[in-house]
Backbone bond lengths (Angstrom), bond angles and torsions (degrees), N, CA, C in turn:
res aa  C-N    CA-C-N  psi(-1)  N-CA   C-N-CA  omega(-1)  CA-C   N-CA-C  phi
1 X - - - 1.450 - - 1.522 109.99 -
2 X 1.594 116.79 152.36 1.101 109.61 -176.61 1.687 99.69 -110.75
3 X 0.999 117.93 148.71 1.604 129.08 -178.28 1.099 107.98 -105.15
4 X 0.992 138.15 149.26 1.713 157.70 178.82 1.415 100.51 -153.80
5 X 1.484 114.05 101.71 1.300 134.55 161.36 1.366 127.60 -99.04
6 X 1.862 112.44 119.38 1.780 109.32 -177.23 1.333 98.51 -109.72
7 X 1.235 117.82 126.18 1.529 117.09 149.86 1.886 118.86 -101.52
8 X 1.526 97.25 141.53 1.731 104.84 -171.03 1.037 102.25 -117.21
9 X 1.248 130.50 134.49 1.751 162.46 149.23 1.255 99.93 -86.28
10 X 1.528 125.44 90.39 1.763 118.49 163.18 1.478 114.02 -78.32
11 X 1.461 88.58 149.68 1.905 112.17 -178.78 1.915 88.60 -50.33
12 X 1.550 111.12 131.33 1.651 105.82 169.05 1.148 116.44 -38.43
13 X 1.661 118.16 -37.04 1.793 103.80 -154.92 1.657 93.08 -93.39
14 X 1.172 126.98 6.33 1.580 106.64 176.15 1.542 107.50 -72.98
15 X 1.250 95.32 134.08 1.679 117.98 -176.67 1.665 108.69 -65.79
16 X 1.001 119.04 143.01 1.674 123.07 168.35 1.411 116.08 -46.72
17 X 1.435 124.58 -26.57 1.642 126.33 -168.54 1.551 87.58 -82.94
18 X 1.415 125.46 -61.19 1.371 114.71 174.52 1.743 128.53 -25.65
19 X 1.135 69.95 -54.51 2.069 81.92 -166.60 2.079 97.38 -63.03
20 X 1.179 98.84 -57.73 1.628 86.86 161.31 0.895 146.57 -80.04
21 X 1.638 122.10 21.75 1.099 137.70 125.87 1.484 124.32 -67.43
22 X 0.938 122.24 -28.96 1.656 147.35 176.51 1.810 101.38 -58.48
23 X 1.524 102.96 -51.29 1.485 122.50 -163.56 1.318 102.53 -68.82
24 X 1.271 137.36 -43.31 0.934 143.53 -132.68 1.854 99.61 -121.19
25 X 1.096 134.66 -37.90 1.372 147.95 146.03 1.380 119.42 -49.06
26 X 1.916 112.70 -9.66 1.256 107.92 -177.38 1.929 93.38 -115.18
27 X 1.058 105.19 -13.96 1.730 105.98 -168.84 1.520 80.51 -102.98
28 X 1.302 153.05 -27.64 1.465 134.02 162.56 1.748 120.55 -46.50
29 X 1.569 103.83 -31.17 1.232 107.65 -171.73 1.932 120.81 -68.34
30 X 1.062 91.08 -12.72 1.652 93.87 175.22 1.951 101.87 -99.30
31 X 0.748 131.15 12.23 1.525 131.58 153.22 1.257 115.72 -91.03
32 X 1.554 114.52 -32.31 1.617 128.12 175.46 1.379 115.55 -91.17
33 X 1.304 111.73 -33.33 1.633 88.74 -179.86 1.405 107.77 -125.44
34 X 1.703 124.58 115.36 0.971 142.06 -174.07 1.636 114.16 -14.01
35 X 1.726 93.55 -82.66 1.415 119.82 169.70 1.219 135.02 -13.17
36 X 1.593 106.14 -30.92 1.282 112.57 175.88 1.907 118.63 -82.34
37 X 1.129 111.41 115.58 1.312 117.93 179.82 1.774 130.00 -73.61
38 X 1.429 101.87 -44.42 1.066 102.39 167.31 1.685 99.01 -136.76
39 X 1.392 112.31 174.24 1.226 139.13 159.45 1.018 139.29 -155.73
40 X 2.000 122.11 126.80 1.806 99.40 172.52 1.627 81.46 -160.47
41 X 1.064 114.05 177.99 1.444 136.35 -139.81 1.512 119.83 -155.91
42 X 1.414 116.98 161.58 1.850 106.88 -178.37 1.380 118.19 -174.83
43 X 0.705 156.00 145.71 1.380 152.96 -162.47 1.684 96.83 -126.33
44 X 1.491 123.81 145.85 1.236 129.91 -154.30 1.488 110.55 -90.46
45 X 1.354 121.16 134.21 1.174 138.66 160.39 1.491 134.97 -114.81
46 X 0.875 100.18 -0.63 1.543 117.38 163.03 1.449 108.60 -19.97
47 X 1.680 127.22 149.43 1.302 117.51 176.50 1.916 94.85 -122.58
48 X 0.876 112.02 -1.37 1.398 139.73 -163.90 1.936 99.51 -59.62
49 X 1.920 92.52 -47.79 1.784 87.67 -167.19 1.242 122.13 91.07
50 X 1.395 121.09 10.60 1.418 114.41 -160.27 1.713 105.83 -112.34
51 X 1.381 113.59 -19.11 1.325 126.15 175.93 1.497 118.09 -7.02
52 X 1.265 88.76 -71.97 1.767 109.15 179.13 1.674 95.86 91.34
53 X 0.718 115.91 72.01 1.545 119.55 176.11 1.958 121.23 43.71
54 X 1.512 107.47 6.67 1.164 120.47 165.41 1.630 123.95 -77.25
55 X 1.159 128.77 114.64 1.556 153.70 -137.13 1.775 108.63 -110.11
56 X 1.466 106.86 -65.43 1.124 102.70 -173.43 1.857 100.17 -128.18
57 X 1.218 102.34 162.72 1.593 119.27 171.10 1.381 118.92 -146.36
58 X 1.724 122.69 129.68 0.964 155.61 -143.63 1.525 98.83 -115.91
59 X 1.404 125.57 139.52 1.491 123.79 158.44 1.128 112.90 -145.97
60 X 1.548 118.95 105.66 1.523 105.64 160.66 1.365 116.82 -100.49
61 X 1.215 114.89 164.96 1.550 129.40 174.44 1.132 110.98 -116.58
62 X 1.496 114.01 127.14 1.768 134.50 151.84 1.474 132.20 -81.73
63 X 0.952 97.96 107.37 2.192 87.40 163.01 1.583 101.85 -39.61
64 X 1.159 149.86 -69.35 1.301 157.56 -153.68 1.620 126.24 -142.44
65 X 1.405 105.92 162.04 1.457 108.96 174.07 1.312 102.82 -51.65
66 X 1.445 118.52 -59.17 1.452 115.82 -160.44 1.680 103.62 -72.14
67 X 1.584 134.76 0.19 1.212 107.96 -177.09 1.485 110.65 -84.21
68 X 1.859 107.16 -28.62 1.301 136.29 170.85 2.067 121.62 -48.39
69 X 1.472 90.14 -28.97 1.434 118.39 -179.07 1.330 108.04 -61.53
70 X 1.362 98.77 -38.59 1.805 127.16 -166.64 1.276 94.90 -73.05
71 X 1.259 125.54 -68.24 1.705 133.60 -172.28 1.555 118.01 -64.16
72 X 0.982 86.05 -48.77 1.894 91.52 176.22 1.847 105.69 -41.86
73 X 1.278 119.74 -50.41 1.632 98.48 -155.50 1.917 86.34 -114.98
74 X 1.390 132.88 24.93 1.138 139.36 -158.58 1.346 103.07 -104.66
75 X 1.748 122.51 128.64 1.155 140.83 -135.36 1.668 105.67 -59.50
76 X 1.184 80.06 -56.66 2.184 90.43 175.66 1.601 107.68 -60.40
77 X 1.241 109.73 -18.55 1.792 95.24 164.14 1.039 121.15 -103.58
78 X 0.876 129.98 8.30 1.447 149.34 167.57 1.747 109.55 -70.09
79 X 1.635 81.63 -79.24 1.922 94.37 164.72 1.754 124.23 -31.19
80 X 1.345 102.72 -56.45 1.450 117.53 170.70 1.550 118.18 -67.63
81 X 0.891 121.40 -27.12 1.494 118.52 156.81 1.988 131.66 -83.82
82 X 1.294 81.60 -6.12 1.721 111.17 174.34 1.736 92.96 -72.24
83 X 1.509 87.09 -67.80 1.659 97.04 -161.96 1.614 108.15 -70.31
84 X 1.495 122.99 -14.02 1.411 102.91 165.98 1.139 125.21 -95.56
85 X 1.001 111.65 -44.59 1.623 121.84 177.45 1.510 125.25 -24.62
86 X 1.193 119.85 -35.29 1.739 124.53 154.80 1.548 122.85 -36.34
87 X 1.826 91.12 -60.26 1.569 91.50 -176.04 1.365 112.94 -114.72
88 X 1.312 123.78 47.57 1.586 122.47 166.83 1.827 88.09 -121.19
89 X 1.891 79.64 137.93 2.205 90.27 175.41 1.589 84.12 -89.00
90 X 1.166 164.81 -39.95 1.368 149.03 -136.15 1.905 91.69 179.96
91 X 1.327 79.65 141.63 1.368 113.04 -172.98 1.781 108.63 -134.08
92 X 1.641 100.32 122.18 1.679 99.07 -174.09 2.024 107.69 -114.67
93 X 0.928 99.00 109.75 2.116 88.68 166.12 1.452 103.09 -110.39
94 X 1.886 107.17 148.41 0.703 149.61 151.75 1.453 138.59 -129.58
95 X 1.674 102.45 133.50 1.796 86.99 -163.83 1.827 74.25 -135.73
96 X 1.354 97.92 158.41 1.357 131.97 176.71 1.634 131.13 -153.66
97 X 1.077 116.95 150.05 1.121 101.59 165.96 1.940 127.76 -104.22
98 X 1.740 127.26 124.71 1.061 114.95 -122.49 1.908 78.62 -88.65
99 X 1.559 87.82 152.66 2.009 107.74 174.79 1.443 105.84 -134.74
100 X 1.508 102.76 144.22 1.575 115.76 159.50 1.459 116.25 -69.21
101 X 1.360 101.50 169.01 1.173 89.74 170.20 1.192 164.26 -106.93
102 X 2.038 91.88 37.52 0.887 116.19 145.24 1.617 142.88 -72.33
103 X 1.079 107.37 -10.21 1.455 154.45 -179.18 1.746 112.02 77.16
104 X 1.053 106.65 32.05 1.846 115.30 166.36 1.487 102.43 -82.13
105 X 1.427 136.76 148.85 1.287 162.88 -35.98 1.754 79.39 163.81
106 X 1.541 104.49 118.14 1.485 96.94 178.87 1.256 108.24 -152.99
């Protein structure tokens, strides 16, 4: 599976109704766009401190580069990056492809 991980740092003054509006426009997107295989999401609890002012994290899963190809420039993600982009200060992606730990292909 391929992973595509977002972590969000919101602008301070975005209001809580925003951001769950945010939440909810991003967990719509796996009903809308096929491609997406899995999804789940989390907001940080860490006791660690290390966050860096990063709040919530996003994970979708792909069968493939090319299903990911699909989502990346695909209308409903588009939209959802319309609608966040105002109130996030920093925005993080990461994509991988996921391994045991043996490191074989899983």
């Amino acid at each position: 599976m391929l992973r595509h991980v977002v972590l969000f740092k919101w602008n301070p003054e975005t209001p809580p109704e925003k951001i769950a509006e945010i939440e909810a426009a991003m967990h719509a997107l796996q009903s809308k766009i096929p491609q997406v295989a899995e999804y789940e999401w989390g907001t940080d609890v860490s006791v660690q401190g290390l966050s860096q002012g990063f709040t919530h994290c996003f994970v979708v899963s792909f069968r493939s580069e090319a299903d990911r190809d699909v989502y990346a420039p695909h209308p409903d993600h588009a939209a959802f990056i319309a609608l966040s982009k105002p109130h996030r200060e920093v925005v993080m992606t990461f994509d991988y492809f996921a391994r045991d730990a043996d490191g074989a292909m899983v």
